[in-house]
Structure formats: structure tokens, C-alpha cells
N, C-alpha and C positions, 0 to 999 in steps of 0.2 A: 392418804394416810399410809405408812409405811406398817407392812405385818412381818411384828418379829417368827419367825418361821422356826418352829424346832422338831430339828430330826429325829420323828419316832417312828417308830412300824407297825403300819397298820393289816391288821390280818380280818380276811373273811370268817366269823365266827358260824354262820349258817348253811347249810347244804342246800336250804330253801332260800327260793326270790320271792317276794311278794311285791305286792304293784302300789301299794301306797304305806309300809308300815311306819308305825309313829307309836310316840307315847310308852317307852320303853318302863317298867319299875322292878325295882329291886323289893321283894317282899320280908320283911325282916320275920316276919312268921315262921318261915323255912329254909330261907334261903335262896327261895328260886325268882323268876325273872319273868316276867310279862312285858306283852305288848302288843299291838294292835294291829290289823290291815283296814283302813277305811274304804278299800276299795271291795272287800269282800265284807265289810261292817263282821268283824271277825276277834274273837280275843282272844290269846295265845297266849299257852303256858309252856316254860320247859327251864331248863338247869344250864350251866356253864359247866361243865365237866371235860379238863384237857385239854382249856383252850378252846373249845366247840359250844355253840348252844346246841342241846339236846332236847329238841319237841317234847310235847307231853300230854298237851291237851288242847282243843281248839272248839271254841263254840259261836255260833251265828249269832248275833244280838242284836242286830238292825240294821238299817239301809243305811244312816250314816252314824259309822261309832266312833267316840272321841276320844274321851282319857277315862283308864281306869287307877282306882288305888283301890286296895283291899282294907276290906273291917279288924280291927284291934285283934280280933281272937282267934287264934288258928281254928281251920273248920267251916268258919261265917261267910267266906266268898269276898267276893269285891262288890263296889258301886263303879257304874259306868255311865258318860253322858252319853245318850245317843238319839238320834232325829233331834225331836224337842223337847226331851225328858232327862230324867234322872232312872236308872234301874237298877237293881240288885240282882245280881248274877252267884246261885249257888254254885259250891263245890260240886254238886250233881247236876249242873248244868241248867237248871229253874231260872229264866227271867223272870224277874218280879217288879213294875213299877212300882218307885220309892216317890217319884214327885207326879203331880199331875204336868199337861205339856205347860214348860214356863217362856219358851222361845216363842218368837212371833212366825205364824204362818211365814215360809219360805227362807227360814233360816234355822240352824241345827248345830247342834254342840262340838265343840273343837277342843280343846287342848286343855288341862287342869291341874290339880294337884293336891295333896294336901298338908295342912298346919299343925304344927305342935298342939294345939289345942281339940282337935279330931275336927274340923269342918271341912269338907272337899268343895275346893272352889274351881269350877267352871265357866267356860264363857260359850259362845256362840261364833257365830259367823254368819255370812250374808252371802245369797248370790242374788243378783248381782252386788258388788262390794258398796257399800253404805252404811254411814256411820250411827246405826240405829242398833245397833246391839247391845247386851249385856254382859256382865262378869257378874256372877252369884255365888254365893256360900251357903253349900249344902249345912244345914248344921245337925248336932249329934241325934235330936231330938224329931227329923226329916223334913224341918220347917225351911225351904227356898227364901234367901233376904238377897234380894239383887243390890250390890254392892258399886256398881260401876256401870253408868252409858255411857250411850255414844261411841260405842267400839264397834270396827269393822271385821278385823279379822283377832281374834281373839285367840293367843297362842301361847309359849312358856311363859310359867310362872312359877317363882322358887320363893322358900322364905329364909331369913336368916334363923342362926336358931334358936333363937329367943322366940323368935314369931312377931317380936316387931316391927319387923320393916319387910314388907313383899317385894319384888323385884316382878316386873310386869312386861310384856311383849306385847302390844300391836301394832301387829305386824304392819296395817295399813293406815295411815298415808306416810307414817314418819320415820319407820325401818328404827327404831330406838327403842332400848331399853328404859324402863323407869322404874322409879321408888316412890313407896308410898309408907307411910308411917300407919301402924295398925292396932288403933284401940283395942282394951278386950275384952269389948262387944264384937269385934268383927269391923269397925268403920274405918276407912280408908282419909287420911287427909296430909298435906304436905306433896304432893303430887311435884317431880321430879322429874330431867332426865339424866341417867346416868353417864349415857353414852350414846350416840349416833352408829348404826350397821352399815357401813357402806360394803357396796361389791357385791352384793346381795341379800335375801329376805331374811330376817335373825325369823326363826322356828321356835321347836322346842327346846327349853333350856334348866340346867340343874345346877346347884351350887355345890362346892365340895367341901371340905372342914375348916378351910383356912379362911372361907366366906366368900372366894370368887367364883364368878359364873360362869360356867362354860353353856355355851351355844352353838346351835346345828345354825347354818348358814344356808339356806336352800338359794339353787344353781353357783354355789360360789366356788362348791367341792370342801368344802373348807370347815373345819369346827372351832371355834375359838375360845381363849380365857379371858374373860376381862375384871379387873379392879373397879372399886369407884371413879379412880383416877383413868381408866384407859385399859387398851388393848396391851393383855401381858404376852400371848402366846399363839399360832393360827399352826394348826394340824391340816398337812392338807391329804385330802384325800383320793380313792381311785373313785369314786362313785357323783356322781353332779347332784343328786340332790339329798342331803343327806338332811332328817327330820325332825329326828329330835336325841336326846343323852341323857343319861342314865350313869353312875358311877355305882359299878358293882367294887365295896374296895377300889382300889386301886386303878380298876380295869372302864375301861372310858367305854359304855357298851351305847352303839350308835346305829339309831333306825335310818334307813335309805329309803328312797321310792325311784320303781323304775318309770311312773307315769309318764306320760305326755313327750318321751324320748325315742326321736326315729331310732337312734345309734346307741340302745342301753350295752353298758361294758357288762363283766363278768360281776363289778361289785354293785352294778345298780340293782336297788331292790334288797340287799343283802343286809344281815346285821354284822357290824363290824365289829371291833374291837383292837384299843388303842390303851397298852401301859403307862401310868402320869405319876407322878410323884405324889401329888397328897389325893391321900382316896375320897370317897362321900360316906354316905350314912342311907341306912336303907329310907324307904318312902316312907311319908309320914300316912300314916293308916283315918281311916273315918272310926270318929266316935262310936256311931250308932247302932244298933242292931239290927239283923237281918229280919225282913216284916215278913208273916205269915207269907207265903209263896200260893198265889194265885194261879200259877201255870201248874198242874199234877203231874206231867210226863216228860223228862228231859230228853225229848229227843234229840235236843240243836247239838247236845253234849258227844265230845268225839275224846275216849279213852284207851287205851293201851286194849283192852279186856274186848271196847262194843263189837268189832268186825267180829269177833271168834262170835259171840250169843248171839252177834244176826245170822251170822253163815248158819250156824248149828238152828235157829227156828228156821232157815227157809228148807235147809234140810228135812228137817222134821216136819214139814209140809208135804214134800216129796222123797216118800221114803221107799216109793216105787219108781221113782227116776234114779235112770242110770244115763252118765254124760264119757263119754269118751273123746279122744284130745281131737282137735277138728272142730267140734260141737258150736252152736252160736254163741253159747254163755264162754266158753274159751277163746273165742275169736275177740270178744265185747271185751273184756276183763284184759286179755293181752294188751287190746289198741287203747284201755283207759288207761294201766300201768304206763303205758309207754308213752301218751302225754302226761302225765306226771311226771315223769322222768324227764321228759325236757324242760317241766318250770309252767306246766299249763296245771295249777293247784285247784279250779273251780271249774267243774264236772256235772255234766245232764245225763244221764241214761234213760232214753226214753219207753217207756211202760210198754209200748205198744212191739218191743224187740225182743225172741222169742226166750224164758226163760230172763227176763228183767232182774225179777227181785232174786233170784240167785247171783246176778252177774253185781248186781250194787252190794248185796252183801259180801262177795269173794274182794270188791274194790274198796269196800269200806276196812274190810279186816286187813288187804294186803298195801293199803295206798299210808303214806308218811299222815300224822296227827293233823298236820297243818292244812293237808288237803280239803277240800268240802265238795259232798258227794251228794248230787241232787237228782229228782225222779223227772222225767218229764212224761209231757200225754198224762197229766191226772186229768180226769174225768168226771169223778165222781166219790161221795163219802168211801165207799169202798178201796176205790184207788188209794185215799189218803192214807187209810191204813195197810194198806199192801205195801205201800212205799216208805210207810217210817218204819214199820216192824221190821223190813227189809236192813234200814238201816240210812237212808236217805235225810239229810240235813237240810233239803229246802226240796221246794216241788214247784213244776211249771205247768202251767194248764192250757190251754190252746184256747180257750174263751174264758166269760167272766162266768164259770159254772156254781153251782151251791157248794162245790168243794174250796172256795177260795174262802168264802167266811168260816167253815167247818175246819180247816186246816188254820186260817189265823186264830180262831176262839182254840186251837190246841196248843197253839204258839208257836208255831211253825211256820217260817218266812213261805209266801208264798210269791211266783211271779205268772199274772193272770194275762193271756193275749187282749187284746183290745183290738179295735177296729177306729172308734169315733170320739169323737170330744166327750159324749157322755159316757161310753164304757170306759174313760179316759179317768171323768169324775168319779164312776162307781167302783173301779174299783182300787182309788184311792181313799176313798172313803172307807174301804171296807178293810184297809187298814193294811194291805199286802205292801210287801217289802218295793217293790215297784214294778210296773204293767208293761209289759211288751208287746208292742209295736208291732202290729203282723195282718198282711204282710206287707211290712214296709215300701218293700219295692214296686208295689202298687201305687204306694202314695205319692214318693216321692219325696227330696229333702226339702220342699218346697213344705209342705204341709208337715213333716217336724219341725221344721221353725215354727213357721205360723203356731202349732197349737203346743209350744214352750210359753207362749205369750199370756195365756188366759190360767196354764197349769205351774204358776213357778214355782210350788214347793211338792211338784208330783218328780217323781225318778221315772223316764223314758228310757225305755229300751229297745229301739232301731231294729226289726230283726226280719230277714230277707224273705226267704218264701218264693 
């Protein structure tokens, strides 16, 4: 197939890299722009201001986070799919599950969107890849109607704008877009393809006012427009795997990932941005309302304001400590800025290094939104709260201590060491973001393989020792 190729310019819109972001949305509430890191299960707020996005907010929401769209009403937050659920993510940073888990053990929410009509539809994914998945529509009312099987990788989804006709991605085995005609009740039927992807994976994808699709191409470099009728237009890019798009206006705003690349460039990982002729229309919002909030203490929440209130309590803890330049906590704080600064945005400070919770709160108040600042060496209930008053966004523990259920029942990702197949099970059951592996190099890669086999919807984490 020949790609008509048109000469636009495309500029690095973020100072920030991230390692898998996707799911970009324009929020017609205020204007501003979200988007996702699934590698850090992470969701990102900030503005377009000069050609730049400008960070704003960033909160932890689960091990694997898929697509968000926000609720009708400015103030209400967003819906996000993530693991095997459905949740409601306040403005003050509050996870709250909206569905109970509707995904099958060892598969987890990917890519979604929503309809003129306010239902956020979602689908899944598999690992390994098998076509046993779903696509579901949240509806306004929080009632899950699985809409579509037999999907493997479950990825953009636009609708025209009436809402009658979906345009659908998966991704796996046939790299093609399709149409589906959409009753309204929500029922899908007339099943379509519009067009075959070749040259690489069609991703995440959005329509703009004239009714064509544009589509992120993962490893093709490439974002493309296409008609009913075919391929109108292919933008190529500096970045290989770019994820998904978004049309702020006019402005083509495009998630990258820099995963799984020995040689990532300066624009992998990056959000881009590419000027096109006819603009879109912001994200269609979810009907529903936000449900009573279950979690009390936003700690996952990272705001302009929180560094300054943790710095100022852990101060206010020691108000007979005096630190002069040299000191641990200035040494710790310098060497955590300074991986930041090179693009390392996901951070341990471990408990046990003298002066901790000063050093996490000077890194939480001085590090970019985007970053996430986590405790390590929790111990114990006590530890938990040392380390989130501090100001710490997730916490690690060196065994499967009483502090890992006492930190999930707070809502706070935890990651617990494990040793065996059963500290493997417990404490995935006990609901922590995923259990690390320790020490690894005891075990050997022989025995991560091996027990990937009996855990496949557990998150391992490999770690040396």
C-alpha cells in the first residue's frame, strides 16, 4: 500500500519521558488534557500552554491502568479501567471502585472511550494473547453489559457523532479497523472492516469533525488518517512506538512509549504534538455520578501544594533538628533530583536511611507532578504512616509483613518481598500492586519462569539482593 505522506512538524510537547504512556483526553470541563503511564499504572493531568504540556497532577491507580474519560460535571473526577475493574478517581485523588472485577483472572483493562450517550466503553486484554476477551459499556446508572467477545487485544475506539456507528481496534490477529452499527440500547451489530493496518499495530485511535480516523501505528513511527474508503494521510514520526491521539483542536496530541527499546531516541516516551487541518471535539464524558468514596485519605494524589504540607509536617516533627549542607537527607534529596532529571520518574527512598521522611518529603515537594515517590524498608503499621504523612505514593516492604494489608485497606499500592510460591499467592491476594521477587539472584531465571506458570495474572518483580 502506498502512504500518502504529508509534510507537517512535529514537536516534542513534554519535558517528561514516560515508559508506556497512552490514552491521551481532551476534557471539555476545563480544557485540560490527560493521560496515562501503564507502566507506572499512573494518571496524568496538566494543560497545553505555548506549545508545551504543562504537568499538573499525577496519581497511582493500579498495576495495570487503561483509559480514562471524566464524569459530565466539572469537580466529579474521571472513570478509569484498571487490572480487572472499573474505578472512580476523585479530584482529591480518592480511588473508588465503580464495578466489581468483570475481567477474567489474567487479563486487564486496555484502551476505551466514551459515547454521546455518557457510557464508557472498555475492553481488556490477555496475556498470553487469546481471543477470550471482552469489550463492555460502563453505563450511566454503573451497570457493566459486556458488549463484544472473543477479543484479544482490545484497543481505540471512536464513535461517529451521532453515536451510531463505533469504529473498533483489535489489535490482534487482523491489524484492522471496523464498524459496527449501535442501537440505543448500546447493542452492536453489522460488524465490518473498514480498513486493514499494515506496517504495523493500529493502537489508540480518535476521530476528528469531518468523521476520519486518525490512528497511532505502534513500531511503524507513523500516525495515520484514514476514510471509509482508505488511507488519506501518514505523519511520520521521530518516536517508534507512538500509542495513541487525541485532538486538542486542531493540535494532533500523541502518547509514545519508550518500552521494550535498546536505542529509545530523545522523542520516545514523549508526548508529541502535530498541527492538522480539521480539529476534534473534546472526550465524550460518562453519564454517571461519582459513588460515595470508599478510600478516606488521598494519599496516591500528587498536587502543586502536597511537597510544601509534607515538607512543613515532617518539619514540624523535628523542630529541634537542625541539617547543614553535607548532611544525609541533602545528599539523598540531591542523588533523587538528579535521577529525575535524567528521565528516572519512579523512586524508593528507603526508611531505613538516616532522616527518610524529611528526604521524601523535600523530593516529593521539589520533583516534577509526573514523578512518583515511593517509601521503601516498611515494616510495620507505623512505618505505613511515617511514610505517607511524609508524603510517599507507594511503599515497599522487604517481606509479606501486617503492613501490606494495613496499607492496601488505606489504598495505597503496595509492593511486598516474597520469597515462594506461597508468599507469591498471599500476597497477591492481599491485593498489593505486585510482589517482589527477593532475592532473585538466589533463585535464579530459571525459577521466574517456572513460577510465571501457576501465577499468570500475579505482577513479578525480579529484584537482586
Amino acid at each position: 500500500m502506498s502512504h500518502p505522506t504529508t509534510a507537517r512538524t512535529v514537536e516534542i510537547l513534554s519535558d517528561a519521558r514516560y515508559v508506556q504512556a497512552e490514552s491521551p483526553r481532551w476534557d471539555g470541563r476545563d480544557g485540560s488534557l490527560a493521560w496515562i503511564d501503564m507502566a507506572t499504572g499512573s494518571l496524568h493531568r496538566g494543560r497545553l500552554v505555548d506549545g508545551r504540556v504543562v504537568p499538573d497532577t499525577a496519581v497511582a491507580v493500579g498495576a495495570q491502568i487503561g483509559a480514562p474519560i471524566p464524569l459530565a460535571q466539572p469537580g466529579e473526577g474521571w472513570v478509569v479501567g484498571v487490572d480487572r475493574r472499573v474505578v472512580h478517581v476523585s479530584d482529591d485523588g480518592i480511588v473508588s471502585p465503580l464495578t466489581s472485577d468483570i475481567a477474567a483472572p489474567g487479563d486487564y483493562m486496555n484502551d476505551g472511550g466514551g459515547d454521546p450517550f455518557g457510557r464508557f466503553w472498555v475492553g481488556s486484554q490477555s496475556m498470553p494473547r487469546d481471543p477470550h476477551c471482552t469489550l463492555w459499556s460502563i453505563e450511566p446508572d454503573g451497570t457493566a453489559v459486556a458488549r463484544l467477545g472473543g477479543v484479544t487485544v482490545s484497543n481505540g475506539l471512536a464513535f461517529d457523532r451521532t453515536g451510531s456507528t463505533l469504529y473498533y481496534i483489535d489489535t490482534l490477529p487482523n491489524r484492522s479497523i471496523e464498524a459496527f452499527d449501535v442501537a440505543g440500547d448500546g447493542s452492536l451489530s453489522n460488524r465490518r472492516t473498514v480498513c486493514r493496518v499494515d506496517g504495523g499495530n493500529p493502537d489508540g485511535m480518535t476521530v476528528d469533525l469531518d468523521g476520519m480516523l486518525w490512528v497511532a501505528v505502534w513500531d511503524a513511527a507513523e500516525v495515520r488518517r484514514y476514510s471509509p474508503e482508505g488511507l488519506l494521510e501518514t505523519v511520520v514520526l521521530p518516536a517508534k512506538r507512538p500509542t495513541a491521539v487525541a485532538l486538542v483542536d486542531t493540535m494532533l496530541v500523541i502518547t509514545t512509549a519508550s518500552i521494550g527499546l535498546a536505542d529509545a531516541g530523545e522523542a520516545d516516551g514523549a508526548l508529541l504534538g502535530v498541527r492538522v487541518d480539521v480539529g476534534g471535539a473534546p472526550t465524550w464524558p460518562w453519564g454517571g455520578a461519582a459513588p460515595s468514596p470508599v478510600t478516606t485519605r488521598p494519599w496516591a494524589w500528587r498536587d502543586e501544594h502536597r511537597g510544601q504540607r509534607a515538607a512543613q509536617g515532617a518539619a514540624e516533627r523535628r523542630q529541634d533538628r537542625r541539617h547543614s549542607p553535607g548532611t544525609d537527607v541533602d545528599a539523598t534529596v540531591a542523588a533523587a533530583l538528579t535521577l529525575i532529571g535524567e528521565g528516572i520518574l519512579t523512586l524508593e527512598i528507603a526508611l531505613t536511611l538516616s532522616d527518610a521522611e524529611e528526604a521524601i518529603a523535600q523530593v516529593t515537594r521539589d520533583a516534577p507532578p509526573e514523578a512518583l515517590i515511593g517509601a521503601g524498608t516498611v515494616l510495620d503499621e507505623a512505618d505505613v504512616e511515617r511514610a505517607v504523612t511524609a508524603g510517599a505514593q507507594f511503599l515497599v516492604t522487604p517481606t509479606l509483613s501486617p503492613s501490606v494489608e494495613y496499607a492496601v485497606a488505606q489504598g495505597i499500592g503496595v509492593l511486598p518481598g516474597v520469597y515462594t510460591p506461597t508468599e507469591v499467592q498471599r500476597g497477591h491476594d492481599a491485593g498489593s500492586a505486585a510482589v517482589k521477587l527477593f532475592p532473585a539472584s538466589a533463585l535464579g531465571p530459571g525459577f521466574v519462569r517456572a513460577i510465571r506458570d501457576p501465577f499468570p495474572d500475579a505482577r513479578i518483580i525480579p529484584v537482586g539482593g
